[in-house]
C-alpha positions, 0 to 999 in steps of 0.5 A, spaced: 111 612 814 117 607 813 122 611 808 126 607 803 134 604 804 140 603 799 143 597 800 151 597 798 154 592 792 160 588 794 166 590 792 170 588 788 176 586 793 169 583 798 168 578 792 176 578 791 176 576 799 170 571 798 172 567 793 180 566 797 175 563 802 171 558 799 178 556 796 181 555 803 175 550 804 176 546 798 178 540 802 186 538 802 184 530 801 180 532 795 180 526 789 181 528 783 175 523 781 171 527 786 174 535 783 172 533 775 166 530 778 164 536 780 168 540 775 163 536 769 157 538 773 157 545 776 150 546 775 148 543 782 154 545 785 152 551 784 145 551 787 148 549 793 153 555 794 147 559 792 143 556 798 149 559 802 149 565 800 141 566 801 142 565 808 146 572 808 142 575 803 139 578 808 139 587 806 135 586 800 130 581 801 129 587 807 129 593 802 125 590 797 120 589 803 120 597 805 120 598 797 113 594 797 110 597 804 112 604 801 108 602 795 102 600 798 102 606 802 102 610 797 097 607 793 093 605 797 093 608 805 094 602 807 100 601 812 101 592 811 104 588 815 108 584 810 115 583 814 112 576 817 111 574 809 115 568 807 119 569 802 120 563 798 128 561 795 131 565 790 132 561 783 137 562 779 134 567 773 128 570 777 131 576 780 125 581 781 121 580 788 114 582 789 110 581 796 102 581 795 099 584 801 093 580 805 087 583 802 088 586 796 084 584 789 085 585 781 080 590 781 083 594 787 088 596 783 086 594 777 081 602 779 088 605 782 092 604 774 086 607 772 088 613 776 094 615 773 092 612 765 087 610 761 084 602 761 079 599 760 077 591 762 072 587 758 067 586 762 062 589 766 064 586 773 069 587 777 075 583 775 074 579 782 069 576 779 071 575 771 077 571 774 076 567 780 080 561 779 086 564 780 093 560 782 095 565 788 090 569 792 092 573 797 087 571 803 089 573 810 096 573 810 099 575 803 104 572 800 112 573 795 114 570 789 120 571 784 119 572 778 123 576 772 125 582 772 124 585 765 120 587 759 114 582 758 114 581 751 121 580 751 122 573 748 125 567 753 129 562 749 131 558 756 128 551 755 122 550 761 122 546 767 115 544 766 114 540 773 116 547 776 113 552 771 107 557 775 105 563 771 103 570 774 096 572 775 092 577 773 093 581 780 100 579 780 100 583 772 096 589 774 101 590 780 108 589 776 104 594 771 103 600 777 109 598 781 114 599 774 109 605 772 110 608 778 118 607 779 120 609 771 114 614 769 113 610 763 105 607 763 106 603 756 114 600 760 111 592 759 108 590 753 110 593 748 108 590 742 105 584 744 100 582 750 101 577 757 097 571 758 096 570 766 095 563 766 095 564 773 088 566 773 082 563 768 074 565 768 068 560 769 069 557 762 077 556 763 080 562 759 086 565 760 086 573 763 090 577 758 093 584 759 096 588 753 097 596 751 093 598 744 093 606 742 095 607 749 090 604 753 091 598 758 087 592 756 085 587 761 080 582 757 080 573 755 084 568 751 082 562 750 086 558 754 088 552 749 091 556 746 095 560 750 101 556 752 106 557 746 103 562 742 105 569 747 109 571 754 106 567 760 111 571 765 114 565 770 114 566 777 116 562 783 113 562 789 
């Protein structure tokens, strides 16, 4: 069984030693056209550092990886092979990774969060079939995505990029619950107050799965999907 790693944060003096170099390679022909341009337009600039710094963000990415094979584990006895899953790009806001193991369904864990807190489901089938248009599926090889790492239903007032807007799944949602019920102890830590629509996931008549805490059960029920965009949390994700 793999155990957990730390990972050390940069010092302040690395950041120190870090920003000398970047500044000992701003070239000494450099225009001042070419400075204000990029001065007057940082935001792109930016991105391109950041792809450097990701080819060396290497310790995290494989923490996170011993994290969520600690977490199958535990939960599941299931000993995933998830080192070979591609790990997409890193975007600027979306700082929680979560790796979905090949194989595993909405209603597997939905039946493993009921082991630790009351929840409830409207519908008498499994979730696998309630909801089988979904965005991602974990088929035979699994699979990454980013998203952000914070209370659901705490508000998100960045404007939305539409053409690369995708939404968290009703599998992906029941697995961010446990795995955060599981690191904080705390079933009712997403939610509070409001619900998440998974716009990732629909049923056969196109309907949303949404997932919420009322009275101190975990519900996983409808929405109907026309109206469902604007109104409430919709968790982004990148993949």
């Amino acid at each position: 069984m793999r155990t957990h790693e730390t990972v050390r944060k940069a010092t302040s003096g690395q950041r120190d030693d870090l920003c000398a170099t970047f500044a000992q390679c701003i070239p000494e022909d450099l225009g001042f056209d070419d400075a204000q341009a990029i001065i007057g337009s940082k935001g792109p600039f930016m991105v391109e550092i950041r792809r450097v710094f990701a080819k060396y963000h290497t310790q995290a990415v494989k923490q996170a990886i011993v994290k969520w094979q600690t977490f199958y584990w535990d939960e599941f006895g299931a000993d995933f092979a998830l080192e070979g899953i591609k790990i997409p790009p890193q975007p600027e806001g979306f700082n929680f990774l979560m790796i979905i193991p090949p194989g595993i369904t909405a209603e597997q864990v939905y039946q493993r969060c009921a082991c630790y807190f009351p929840c409830w489901k409207d519908t008498e089938s499994s979730l696998n079939d309630a909801f089988p248009d979904n965005d991602r599926e974990p088929g035979k090889e699994g699979y990454a995505i980013w998203l952000r790492k914070r209370q659901i239903n705490q508000p998100n007032n960045e404007p939305r990029q539409e053409n690369r807007i995708q939404y968290i799944t009703v599998l992906e949602r029941l697995v961010y619950e446990l795995s955060r019920f599981k690191e904080t102890g705390k079933h009712k830590y997403l939610d509070l107050g409001s619900w998440t629509h998974c716009l990732g996931s629909r049923d056969s008549g196109g309907n949303v799965a949404d997932v919420y805490w009322t009275e101190g059960v975990l519900h996983v029920t409808w929405y109907y999907a026309e109206f469902a965009g604007d109104s409430l949390p919709a968790l982004e994700v990148s993949a």
